[in-house]
N, C-alpha and C positions, 0 to 999 in steps of 0.2 A: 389221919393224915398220912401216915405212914403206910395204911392201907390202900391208900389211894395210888402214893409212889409207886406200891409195888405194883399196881394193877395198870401204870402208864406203860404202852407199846417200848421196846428200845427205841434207839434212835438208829434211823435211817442208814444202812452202809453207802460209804460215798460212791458215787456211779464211775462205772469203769472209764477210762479215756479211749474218746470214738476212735474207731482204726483210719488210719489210711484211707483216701477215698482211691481206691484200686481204679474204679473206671475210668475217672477223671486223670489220671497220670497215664495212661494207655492210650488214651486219649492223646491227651497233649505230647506223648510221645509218635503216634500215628501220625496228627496232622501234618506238622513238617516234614517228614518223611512222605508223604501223600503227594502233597506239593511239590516236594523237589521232583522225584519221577515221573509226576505228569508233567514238567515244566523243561525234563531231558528227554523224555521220550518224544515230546510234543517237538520241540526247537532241534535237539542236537542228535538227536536217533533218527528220528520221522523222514527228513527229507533223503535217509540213503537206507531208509527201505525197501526190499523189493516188490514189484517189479522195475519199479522205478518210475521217473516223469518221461519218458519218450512218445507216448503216445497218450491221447485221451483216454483210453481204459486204462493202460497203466498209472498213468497219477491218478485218478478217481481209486483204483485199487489200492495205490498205498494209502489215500486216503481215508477208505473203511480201515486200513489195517492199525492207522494210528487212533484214529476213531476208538475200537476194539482193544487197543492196546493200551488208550487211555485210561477207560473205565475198569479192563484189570487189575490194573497193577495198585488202585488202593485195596482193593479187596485181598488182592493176595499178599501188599505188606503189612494189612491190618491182622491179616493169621499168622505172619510173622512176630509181627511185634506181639501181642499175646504169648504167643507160642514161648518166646525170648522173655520174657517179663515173668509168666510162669515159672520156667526154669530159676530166672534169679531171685527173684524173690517167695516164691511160694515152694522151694525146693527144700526136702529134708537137709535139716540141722543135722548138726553129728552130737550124737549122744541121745536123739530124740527117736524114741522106737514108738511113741504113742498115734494111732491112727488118726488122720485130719477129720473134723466132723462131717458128719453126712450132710450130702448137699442135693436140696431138690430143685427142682425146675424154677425156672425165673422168667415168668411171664414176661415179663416188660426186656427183657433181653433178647425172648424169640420171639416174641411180636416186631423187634425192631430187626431182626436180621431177614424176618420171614421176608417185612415189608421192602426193604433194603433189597433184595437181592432179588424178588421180583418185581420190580421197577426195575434194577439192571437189566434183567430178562426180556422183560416186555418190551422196553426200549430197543434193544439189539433186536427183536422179533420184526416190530414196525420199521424198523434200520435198515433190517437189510430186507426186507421187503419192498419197501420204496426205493432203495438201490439195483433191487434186480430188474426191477421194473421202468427203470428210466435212463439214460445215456449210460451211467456210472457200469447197468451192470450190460451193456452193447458189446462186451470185449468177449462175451461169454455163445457157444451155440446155441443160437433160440431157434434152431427149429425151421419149418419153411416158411413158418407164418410169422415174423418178429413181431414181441411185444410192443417193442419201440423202433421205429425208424428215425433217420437222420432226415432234416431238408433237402430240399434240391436231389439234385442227380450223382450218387457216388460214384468213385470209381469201381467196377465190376470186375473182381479175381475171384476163377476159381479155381479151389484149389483141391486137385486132384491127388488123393491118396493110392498106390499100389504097391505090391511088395518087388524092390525097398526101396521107394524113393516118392518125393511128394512132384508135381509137375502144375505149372501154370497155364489158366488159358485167360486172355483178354478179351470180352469180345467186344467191347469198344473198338476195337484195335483190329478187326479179321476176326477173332476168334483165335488168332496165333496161339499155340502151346509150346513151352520153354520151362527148361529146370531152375532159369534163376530167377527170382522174385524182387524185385523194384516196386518201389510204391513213390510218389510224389509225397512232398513236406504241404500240411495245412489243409490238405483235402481230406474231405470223407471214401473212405474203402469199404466194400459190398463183399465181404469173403462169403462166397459160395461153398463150400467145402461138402466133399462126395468121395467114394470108391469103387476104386472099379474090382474087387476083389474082396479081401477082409474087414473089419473094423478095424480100422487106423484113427489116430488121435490127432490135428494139427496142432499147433502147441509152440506162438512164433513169442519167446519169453519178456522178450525186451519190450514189445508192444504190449504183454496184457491180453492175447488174444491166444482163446483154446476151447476149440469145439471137437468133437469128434467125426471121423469120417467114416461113414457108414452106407455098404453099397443099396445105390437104389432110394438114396434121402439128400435133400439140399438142406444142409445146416447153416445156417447162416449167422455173421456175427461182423460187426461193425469197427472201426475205431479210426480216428485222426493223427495222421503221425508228427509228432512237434518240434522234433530235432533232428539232422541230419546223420548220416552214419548206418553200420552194421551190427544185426540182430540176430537170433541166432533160432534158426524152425528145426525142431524135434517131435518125432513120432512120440505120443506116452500112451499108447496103448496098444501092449505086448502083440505084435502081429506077424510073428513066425523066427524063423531062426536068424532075420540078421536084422531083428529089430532094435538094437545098439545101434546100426549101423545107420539108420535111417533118422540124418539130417543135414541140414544144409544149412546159409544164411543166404538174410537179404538184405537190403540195402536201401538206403532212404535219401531219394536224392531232390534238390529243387523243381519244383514245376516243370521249368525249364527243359532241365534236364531229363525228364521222364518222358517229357513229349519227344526228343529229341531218338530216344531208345527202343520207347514204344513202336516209332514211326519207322527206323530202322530194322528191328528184329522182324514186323509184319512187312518190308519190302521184302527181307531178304529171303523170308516164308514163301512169299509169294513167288518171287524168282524160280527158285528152288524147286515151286513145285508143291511144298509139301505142304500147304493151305486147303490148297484143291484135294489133297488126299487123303486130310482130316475128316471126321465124319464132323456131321453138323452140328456146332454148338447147343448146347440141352445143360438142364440142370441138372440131369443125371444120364448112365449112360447104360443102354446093356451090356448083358457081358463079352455079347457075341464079336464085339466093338474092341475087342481088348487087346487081341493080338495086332490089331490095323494101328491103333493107337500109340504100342507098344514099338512097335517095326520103327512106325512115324519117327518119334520121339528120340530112338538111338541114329535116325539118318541127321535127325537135329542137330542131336547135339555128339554128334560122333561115339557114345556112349555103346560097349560094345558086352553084350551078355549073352545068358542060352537062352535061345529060343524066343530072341527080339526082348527078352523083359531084362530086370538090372541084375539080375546074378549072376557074376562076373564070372567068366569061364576058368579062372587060375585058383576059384575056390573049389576046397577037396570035395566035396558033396553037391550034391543038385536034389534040392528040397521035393 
């Protein structure tokens, strides 16, 4: 009998108490956190994002940006919050010098971030591929050949890049060329954009519209303007030494009123004379064109530089 006792197993040591479930409180702490920022980015940020709603490319653009902006920001408060949870709780105790145990790979942790994070990918891939590709991405240079066109009949600006100034022609309108840019509220606009010199960039901010101007190419690029008001056109591509200096605004006024301006500047063109000694409207222009154009332009608009072009004589150098 007593042989037998000795020979029974001990008894069992009682089982440790399970820890913590780590991922589940990281969890629960991510989620509302998650929520809230997509729910302030989306309502109280989103709508005074730039570029802003002025025109159709511009509200379409902010609305990839909140789009994009949505699907970040859990990702990046999820490595926050980890980051933060780490620290406090899995941070060295004082008095504790002993190493944490070695920790190996966790499948089911990188199966779920592999998977997580391309679906985020692939999505913004397909995202903004069907946005380049349809009205959204119109505000952009596409080239001679656009991806997408608008219905019906735009209105047709082009806009002429040279150093340093951007210049319009209508050719609705005579073909007139003028340094200020007016567009009509609710119609569709045809930007033509060319150079007759360097690579120059158009870049009208307020609208969402920026193509580049490159001699000897029709860039073109579309958009709807929604609100009335002033906008602001800037060169962004470095094109000599007073490329700071090179921009302007324009201005977005009722139907109405655009026909009433348009019809104006091409009489007063035409009075003047200085219609008839425009060369003939073209998508693009040679160079040989340039000083005719140039002459034109400052009889326009009284604009006085060296050598018929915009660099003003009261600057110390001549490029």
């Amino acid at each position: 009998m007593s042989a037998a006792a000795d020979a029974a197993p001990p008894p069992a040591a009682p089982a440790a108490p399970a820890g913590p479930n780590h991922g589940l409180r990281i969890f629960l702490l991510w989620l509302p956190l998650a929520v809230i920022a997509d729910l302030v980015i989306w309502i109280v940020w989103g709508p005074h994002l730039p570029p802003g709603t002025m025109s159709s490319s511009a509200a379409n653009q902010q609305f990839d940006i909140k789009v994009m902006a949505v699907l970040a920001a859990p990702v990046m408060i999820f490595v926050l919050t980890y980051f933060g949870y780490a620290l406090i709780v899995w941070r060295q105790r004082d008095g504790d010098t002993e190493d944490g145990p070695a920790l190996h790979g966790n499948s089911r942790v990188q199966a779920s971030w592999i998977t997580i994070t391309s679906v985020i990918v692939l999505f913004l891939a397909v995202f903004g591929t069907v946005e380049l590709k349809i009205a959204n991405g119109a505000g952009a240079g596409e080239g001679p050949s656009p991806i997408w066109k608008p219905g019906g009949a735009p209105l047709q600006v082009q806009v002429i890049g040279q150093q340093w100034k951007f210049t319009y022609r209508y050719p609705q309108f005579g073909g007139f060329e003028t340094t200020q840019l007016v567009l009509p509220e609710g119609q569709w606009v045809a930007f033509h954009v060319t150079s007759l010199d360097v690579i120059h960039s158009f870049w009208a901010y307020q609208l969402g519209v920026k193509a580049d101007a490159n001699p000897g190419v029709d860039n073109v690029a579309y958009t709807t303007a929604k609100a009335l008001g002033g906008f602001t056109v800037r060169c962004s591509e470095l094109c000599g030494i007073w490329h700071g200096a090179m921009y302007n605004y324009g201005q977005v006024v009722s139907p109405t009123a655009f026909q009433s301006w348009a019809s104006g500047v091409q009489a007063k063109e035409q009075s003047d004379g200085v219609l008839a000694a425009l060369p003939a409207y073209a998508l693009t222009y040679d160079p040989t064109v340039i000083p005719q154009l140039g002459k034109n332009i400052v009889t326009i608009d009284g604009i006085t530089g060296a050598a018929g072009s915009y660099y003003g004589p009261g600057n110390p150098v001549t490029p």
